[in-house]
C-alpha positions in Angstrom: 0.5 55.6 24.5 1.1 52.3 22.0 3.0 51.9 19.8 2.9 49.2 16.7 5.8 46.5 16.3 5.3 44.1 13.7 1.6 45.0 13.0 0.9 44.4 16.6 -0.4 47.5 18.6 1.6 47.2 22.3 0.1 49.4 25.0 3.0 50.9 26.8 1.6 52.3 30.2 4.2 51.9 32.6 6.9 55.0 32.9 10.3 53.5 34.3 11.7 56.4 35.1 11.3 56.3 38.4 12.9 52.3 38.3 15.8 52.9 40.3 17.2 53.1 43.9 16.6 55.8 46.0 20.2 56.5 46.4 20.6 57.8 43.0 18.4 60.4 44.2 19.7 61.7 47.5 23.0 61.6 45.7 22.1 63.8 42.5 20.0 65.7 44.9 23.2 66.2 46.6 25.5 67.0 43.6 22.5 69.4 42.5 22.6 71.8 46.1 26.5 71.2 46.6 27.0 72.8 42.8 28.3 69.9 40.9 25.2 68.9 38.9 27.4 70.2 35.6 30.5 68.2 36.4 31.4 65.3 33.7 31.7 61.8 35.1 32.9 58.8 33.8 31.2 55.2 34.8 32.2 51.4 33.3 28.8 48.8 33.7 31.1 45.6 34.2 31.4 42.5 35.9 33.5 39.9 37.2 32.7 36.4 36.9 31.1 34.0 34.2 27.8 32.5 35.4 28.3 28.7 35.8 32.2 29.0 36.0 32.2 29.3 32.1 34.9 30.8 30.3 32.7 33.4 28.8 29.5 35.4 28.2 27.1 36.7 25.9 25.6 40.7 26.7 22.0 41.9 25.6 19.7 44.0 26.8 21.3 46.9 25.4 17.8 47.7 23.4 16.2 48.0 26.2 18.8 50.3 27.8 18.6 52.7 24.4 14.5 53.1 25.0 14.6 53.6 28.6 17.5 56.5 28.3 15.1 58.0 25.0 12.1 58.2 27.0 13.5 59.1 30.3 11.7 61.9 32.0 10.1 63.0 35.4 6.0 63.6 35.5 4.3 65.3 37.8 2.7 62.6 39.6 6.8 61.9 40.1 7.9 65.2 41.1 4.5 65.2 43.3 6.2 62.0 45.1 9.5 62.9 45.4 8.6 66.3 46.5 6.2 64.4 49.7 9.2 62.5 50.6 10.7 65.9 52.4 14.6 65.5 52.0 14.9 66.8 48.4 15.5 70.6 47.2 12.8 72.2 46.0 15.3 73.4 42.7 16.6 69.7 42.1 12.8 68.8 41.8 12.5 71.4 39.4 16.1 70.0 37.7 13.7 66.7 37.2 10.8 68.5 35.8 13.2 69.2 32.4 15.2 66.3 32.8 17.1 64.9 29.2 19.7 62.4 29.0 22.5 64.3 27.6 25.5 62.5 27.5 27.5 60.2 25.8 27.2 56.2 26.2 29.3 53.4 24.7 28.4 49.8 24.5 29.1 46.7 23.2 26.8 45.2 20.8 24.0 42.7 22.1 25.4 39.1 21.1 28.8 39.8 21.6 30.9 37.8 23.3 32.6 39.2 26.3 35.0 38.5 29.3 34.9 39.6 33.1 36.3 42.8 33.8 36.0 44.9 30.7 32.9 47.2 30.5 30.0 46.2 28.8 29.0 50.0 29.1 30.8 53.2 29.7 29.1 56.5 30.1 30.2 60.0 29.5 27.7 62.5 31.3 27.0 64.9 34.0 27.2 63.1 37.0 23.2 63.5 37.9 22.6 62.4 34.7 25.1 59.0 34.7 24.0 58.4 38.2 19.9 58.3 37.4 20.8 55.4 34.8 22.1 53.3 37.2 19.4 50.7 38.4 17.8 50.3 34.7 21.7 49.8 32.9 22.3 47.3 35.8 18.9 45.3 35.6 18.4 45.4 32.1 22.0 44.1 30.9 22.4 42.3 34.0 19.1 39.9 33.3 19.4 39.5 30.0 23.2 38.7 29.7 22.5 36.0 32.1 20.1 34.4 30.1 21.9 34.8 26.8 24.6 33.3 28.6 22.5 30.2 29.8 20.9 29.5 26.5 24.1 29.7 24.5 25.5 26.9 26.9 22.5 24.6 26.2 22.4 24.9 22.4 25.8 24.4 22.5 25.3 21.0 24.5 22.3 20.0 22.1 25.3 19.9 19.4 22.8 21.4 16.4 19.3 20.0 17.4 16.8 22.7 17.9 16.3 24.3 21.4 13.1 25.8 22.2 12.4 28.4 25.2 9.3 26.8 27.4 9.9 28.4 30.5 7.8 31.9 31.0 5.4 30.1 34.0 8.2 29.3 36.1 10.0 33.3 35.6 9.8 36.4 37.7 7.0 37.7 36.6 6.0 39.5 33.3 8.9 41.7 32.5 11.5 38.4 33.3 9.3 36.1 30.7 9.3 38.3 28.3 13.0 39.5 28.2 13.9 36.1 29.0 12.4 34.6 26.0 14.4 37.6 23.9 17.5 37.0 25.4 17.4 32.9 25.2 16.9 33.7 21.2 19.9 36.1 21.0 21.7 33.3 22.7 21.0 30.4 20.0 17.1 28.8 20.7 14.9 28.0 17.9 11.9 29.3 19.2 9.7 30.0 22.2 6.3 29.1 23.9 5.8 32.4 25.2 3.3 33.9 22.5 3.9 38.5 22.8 7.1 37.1 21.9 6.9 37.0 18.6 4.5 39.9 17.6 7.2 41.8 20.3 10.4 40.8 18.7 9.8 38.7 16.0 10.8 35.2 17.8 9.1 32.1 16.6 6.1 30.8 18.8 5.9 27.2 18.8 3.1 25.0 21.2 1.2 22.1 20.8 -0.5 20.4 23.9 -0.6 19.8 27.6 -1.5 16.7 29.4 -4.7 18.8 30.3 -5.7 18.1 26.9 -5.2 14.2 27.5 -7.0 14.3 30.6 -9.8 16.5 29.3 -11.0 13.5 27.2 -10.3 10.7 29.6 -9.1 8.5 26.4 -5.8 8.9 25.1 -6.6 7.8 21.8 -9.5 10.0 21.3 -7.4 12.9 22.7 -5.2 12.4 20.3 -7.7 11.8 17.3 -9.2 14.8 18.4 -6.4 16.8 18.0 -4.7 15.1 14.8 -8.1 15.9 12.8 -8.1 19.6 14.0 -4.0 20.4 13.4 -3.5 17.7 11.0 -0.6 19.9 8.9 1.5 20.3 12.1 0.4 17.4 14.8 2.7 16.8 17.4 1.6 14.1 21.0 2.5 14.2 24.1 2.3 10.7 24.6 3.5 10.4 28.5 0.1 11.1 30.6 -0.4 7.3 31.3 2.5 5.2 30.2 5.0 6.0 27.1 5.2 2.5 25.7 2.4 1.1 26.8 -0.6 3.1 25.6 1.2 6.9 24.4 3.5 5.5 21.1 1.2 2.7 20.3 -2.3 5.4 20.4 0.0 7.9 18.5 0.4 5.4 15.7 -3.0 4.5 15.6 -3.9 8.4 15.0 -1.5 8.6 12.6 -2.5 5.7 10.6 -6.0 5.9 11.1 -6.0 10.3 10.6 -3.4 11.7 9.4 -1.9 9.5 6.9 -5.4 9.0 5.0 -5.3 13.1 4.6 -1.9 12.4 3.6 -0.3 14.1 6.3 2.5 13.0 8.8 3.1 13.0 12.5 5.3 15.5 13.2 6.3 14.6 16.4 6.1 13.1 19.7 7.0 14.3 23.1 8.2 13.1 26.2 7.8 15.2 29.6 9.0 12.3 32.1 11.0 9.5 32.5 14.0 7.9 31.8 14.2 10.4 28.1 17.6 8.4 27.3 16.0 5.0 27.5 12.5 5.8 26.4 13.7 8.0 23.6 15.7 4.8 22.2 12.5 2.4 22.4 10.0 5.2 21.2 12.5 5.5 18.3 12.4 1.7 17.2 8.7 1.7 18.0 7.6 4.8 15.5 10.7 3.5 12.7 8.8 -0.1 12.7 5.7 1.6 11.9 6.7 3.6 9.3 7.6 7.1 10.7 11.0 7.4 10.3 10.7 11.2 9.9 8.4 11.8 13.2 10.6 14.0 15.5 11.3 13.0 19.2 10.7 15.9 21.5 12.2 16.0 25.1 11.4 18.2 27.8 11.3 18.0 31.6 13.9 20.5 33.6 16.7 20.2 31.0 20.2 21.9 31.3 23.5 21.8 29.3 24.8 19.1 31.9 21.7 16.8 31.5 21.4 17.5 27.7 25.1 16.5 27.1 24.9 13.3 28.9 21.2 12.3 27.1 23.6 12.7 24.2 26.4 10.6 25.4 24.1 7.8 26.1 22.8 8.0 22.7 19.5 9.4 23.1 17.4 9.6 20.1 15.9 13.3 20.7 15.7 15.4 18.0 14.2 18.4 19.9 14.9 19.9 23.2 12.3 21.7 25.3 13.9 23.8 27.7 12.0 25.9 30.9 13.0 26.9 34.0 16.7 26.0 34.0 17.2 28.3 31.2 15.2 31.0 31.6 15.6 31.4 35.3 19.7 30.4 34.6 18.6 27.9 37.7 22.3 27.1 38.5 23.4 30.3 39.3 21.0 33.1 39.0 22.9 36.4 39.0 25.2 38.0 36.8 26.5 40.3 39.3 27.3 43.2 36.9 28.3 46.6 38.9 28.5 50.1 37.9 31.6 52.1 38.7 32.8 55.6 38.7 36.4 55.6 36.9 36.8 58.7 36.4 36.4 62.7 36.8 36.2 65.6 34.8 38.9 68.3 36.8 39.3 72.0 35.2 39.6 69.8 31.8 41.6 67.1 32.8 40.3 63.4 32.8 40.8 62.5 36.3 41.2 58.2 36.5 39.1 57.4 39.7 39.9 53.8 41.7 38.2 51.4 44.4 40.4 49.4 46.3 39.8 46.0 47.8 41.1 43.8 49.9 40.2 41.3 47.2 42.7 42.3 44.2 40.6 41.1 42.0 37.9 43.8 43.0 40.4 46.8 42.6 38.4 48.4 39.7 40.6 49.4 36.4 40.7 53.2 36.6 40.2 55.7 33.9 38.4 56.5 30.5 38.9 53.5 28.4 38.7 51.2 25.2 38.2 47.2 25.4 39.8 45.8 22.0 40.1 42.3 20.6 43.1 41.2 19.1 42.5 38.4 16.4 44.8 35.7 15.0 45.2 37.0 11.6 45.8 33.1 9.9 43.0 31.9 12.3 40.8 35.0 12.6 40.2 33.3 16.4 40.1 35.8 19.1 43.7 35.6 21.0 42.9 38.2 23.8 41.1 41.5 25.1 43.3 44.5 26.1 42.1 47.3 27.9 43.5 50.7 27.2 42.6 54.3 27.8 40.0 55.8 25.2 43.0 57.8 23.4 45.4 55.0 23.1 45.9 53.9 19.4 47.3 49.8 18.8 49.7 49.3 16.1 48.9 46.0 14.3 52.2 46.3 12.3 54.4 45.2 15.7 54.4 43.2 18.4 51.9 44.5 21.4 52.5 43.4 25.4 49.5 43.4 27.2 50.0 43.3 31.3 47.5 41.1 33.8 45.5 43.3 35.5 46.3 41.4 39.3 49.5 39.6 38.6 51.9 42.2 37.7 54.9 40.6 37.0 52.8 38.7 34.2 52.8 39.9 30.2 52.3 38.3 27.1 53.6 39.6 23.5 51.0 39.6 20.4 52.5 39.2 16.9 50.5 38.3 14.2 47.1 40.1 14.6 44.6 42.1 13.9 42.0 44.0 16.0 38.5 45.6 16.7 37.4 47.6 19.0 34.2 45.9 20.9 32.4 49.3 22.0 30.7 50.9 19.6 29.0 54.6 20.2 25.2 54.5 21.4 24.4 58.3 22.1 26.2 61.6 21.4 25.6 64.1 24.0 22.5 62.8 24.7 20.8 61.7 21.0 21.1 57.8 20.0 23.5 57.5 16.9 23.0 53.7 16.8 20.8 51.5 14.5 19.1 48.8 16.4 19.8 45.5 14.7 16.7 43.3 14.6 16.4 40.2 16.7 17.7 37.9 14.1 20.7 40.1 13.1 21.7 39.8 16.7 21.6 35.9 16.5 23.3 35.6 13.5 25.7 38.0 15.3 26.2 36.0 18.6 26.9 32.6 16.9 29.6 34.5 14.7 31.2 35.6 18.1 31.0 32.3 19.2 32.4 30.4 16.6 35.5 33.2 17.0 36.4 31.9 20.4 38.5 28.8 20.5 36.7 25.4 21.7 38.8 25.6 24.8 37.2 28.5 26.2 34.0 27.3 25.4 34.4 23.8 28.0 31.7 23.6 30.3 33.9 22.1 32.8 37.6 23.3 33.7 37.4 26.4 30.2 41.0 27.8 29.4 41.0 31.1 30.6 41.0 34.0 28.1 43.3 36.9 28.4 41.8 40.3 29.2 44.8 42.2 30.2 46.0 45.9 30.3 47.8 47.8 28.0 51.3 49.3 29.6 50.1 53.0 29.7 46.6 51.6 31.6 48.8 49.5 34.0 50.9 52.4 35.4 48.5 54.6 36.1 46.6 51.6 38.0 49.8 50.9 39.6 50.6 54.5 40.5 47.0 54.9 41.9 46.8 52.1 44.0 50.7 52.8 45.6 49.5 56.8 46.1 46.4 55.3 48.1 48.6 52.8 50.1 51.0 55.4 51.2 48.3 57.6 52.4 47.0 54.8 54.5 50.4 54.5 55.8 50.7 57.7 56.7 47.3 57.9 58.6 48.2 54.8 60.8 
């Protein structure tokens, strides 16, 4: 099977279905013999703590979510496996052979800005069915919401220069190159070097040279000839293979002058892979303005973060460009966004049945029940003030004052006057058929920055951020309460 994505014919060979822990099959196996296969669940995909300490993040992968649930199904290769294992039913196999999704899901929008604790998913389904999703929900929003996350930090820190993506040798494998390079353009880059990319999603492909290409000729200056008479409209140098200042600006110029210039092209750039990039930037600067190409860019690569880009910066570095690898597209300082998927609630004779895990951590005790995440805006500012968390029926009137409640420290509330609000999930599939337009890749940038620029410049610190509200509305915070003192009493009583 293929199918064609910007005139560009992808060969998709791999079924996913069967991407997931084994658990989620015992389990449904188990709901399937013990008779509660047709029993409606309730599950919240959340998390619990920004990546880097930062006072928020960005969530994607949700188009990758919406094709996995379309085209989940069992073949009979599958069944044939499953079957050879010898510890499921004979009838649940046969469940599998007509498996289809046929729930509900909600789901906040890919660029989005969100906050730990409120769901970036929520599904509505029979509990086989919201159990099988599990491992592909978790991977695919976990991965790519870590490296939106990371590349919104370091385009941030670049303070408007173009970021591009260079990192897809140093990923995971495959799947984490190419996902990666989706997600780092959702959160903010310019472009990538990782080529399906862009006949994948659209993204910009940018690349120029290695120092393989320097070495190949074993002089700099014909390297560099060599390469200025075959790209002349879009000629960029690495000039750092033997010495920056020495032999890599001054053989640069020369090509220029002695190339490009009598085409009446430019240099478009140089880069630097090594080295002191504050200092060398500054002299390469002066040394291409003296002869003439004031409008050359400086390019600077070499395992850049946030943290190093904002200090370059600070000393004054004359880069116009930032090529960024491994620390962003691996999100090198800490690599896991630790999303979890929860069972809030059950389905009883009717009745929505909230559903709680305790901790001895309080900040682990999961928020029980169907629910709604809102955003309440600053209606002179339109800046985001704080997230409440209600149940899915609860209604907010924006013509009085609101009380949200913190989730862990009880005694604490905070009144909201002034505001507007929005709710942040939006519907994804109706019992079991997707109801929402995928926005293309650059609808979802646009998107993200949007958020962004929403949140207050507190928040977005990379050392020490404000922390943002996401509290409970009074109706979720009883029943929480109530749930966690029934559960304590019966522990008491068992001891």
């Amino acid at each position: 099977m293929s199918k064609t994505i910007n005139n560009f014919n992808i060969k998709e060979e791999r079924n996913l279905s069967m991407l997931m822990d084994f658990y989620e099959l015992t389990m449904s196996n188990g709901y399937f013999v013990n008779g509660f296969s047709d029993t409606i669940v309730y599950f919240d995909m959340f998390y619990r703590k920004n990546p880097d300490e930062a006072g928020f993040s960005i969530v994607a992968g949700l188009e990758q979510l919406v094709n996995f649930v379309k085209n989940l199904k069992f073949t009979e290769d599958d069944i044939d496996f499953l079957r050879s294992k010898g510890i499921l039913s004979e009838k649940f196999l046969q469940y599998l052979r007509a498996f289809k999704f046929t729930g509900d899901i909600y789901a906040v929008p890919e660029g989005t800005v969100v906050f730990p604790n409120e769901a970036l998913v929520t599904i509505k389904a029979k509990v086989i069915e919201a159990q099988l999703i599990e491992t592909m929900l978790l991977l695919t929003i976990n991965h790519q919401s870590l490296i939106a996350t990371k590349a919104n930090r370091i385009v941030r820190a670049s303070q408007g220069r173009p970021v591009i993506e260079l990192g897809a040798r140093r990923t995971h494998g495959a799947d984490a190159a190419i996902m990666g390079a989706r997600a780092s353009y959702i959160g903010g880059v310019s472009g990538t070097a990782t080529t399906i990319a862009q006949p994948m999603f659209g993204i910009p492909v940018i690349g120029t040279m290695a120092h393989s290409w320097i070495q190949f000729f074993g002089d700099e200056y014909k390297a560099f000839e060599t390469y200025a008479k075959t790209y002349s409209d879009s000629c960029t140098l690495l000039v750092d293979t033997y010495n920056v200042l020495k032999s890599g600006i001054p053989n640069a110029i020369k090509a220029s002058k002695n190339v490009l210039e009598p085409l009446g092209k430019r240099l478009k750039g140089i880069r630097l892979d090594s080295g002191d990039l504050a200092y060398l930037s500054k002299k390469v600067r002066t040394m291409l303005d003296t002869a003439g190409l004031t409008d050359c860019k400086i390019i600077a690569s070499n395992s850049l973060d946030e943290f190093i880009i904002t200090e370059l910066l600070n000393q004054d570095a004359k880069i116009d460009i930032f090529g960024v690898g491994e620390r962003l597209v691996t999100a090198k300082s800490e690599p896991v966004f630790g999303g979890v998927y929860k069972l809030v609630a059950v389905e009883e004779e009717g009745e929505i049945v909230p559903r709680i895990k305790l901790s001895e951590n309080e900040e682990k005790i999961i928020n029980p029940g169907y629910k709604m995440v809102w955003r309440l805006y600053d209606k002179n500012t339109h800046k985001a003030i704080a997230d409440v968390i209600t149940l899915a029926d609860e209604i907010i009137n924006e013509t009085v004052p609101y009380t949200i409640f913190d989730p862990v420290l009880i005694w604490k509330k905070k009144k909201i006057t002034n505001f507007y609000t929005k709710k942040l999930q939006v519907p994804v599939f109706l019992k079991g058929e997707c109801v929402y337009e995928l926005p293309n890749i650059d609808e979802i940038k646009t998107y993200c920055k949007n958020q962004v620029d929403s949140i207050w410049d507190e928040v977005k610190r990379f050392s020490n951020p404000h922390k943002y509200y996401v509290d409970l509305s009074q109706e979720l915070w009883f029943i929480k309460k109530e749930l966690i003192q029934r559960h304590r009493n019966s522990e008491e009583k068992n001891d």
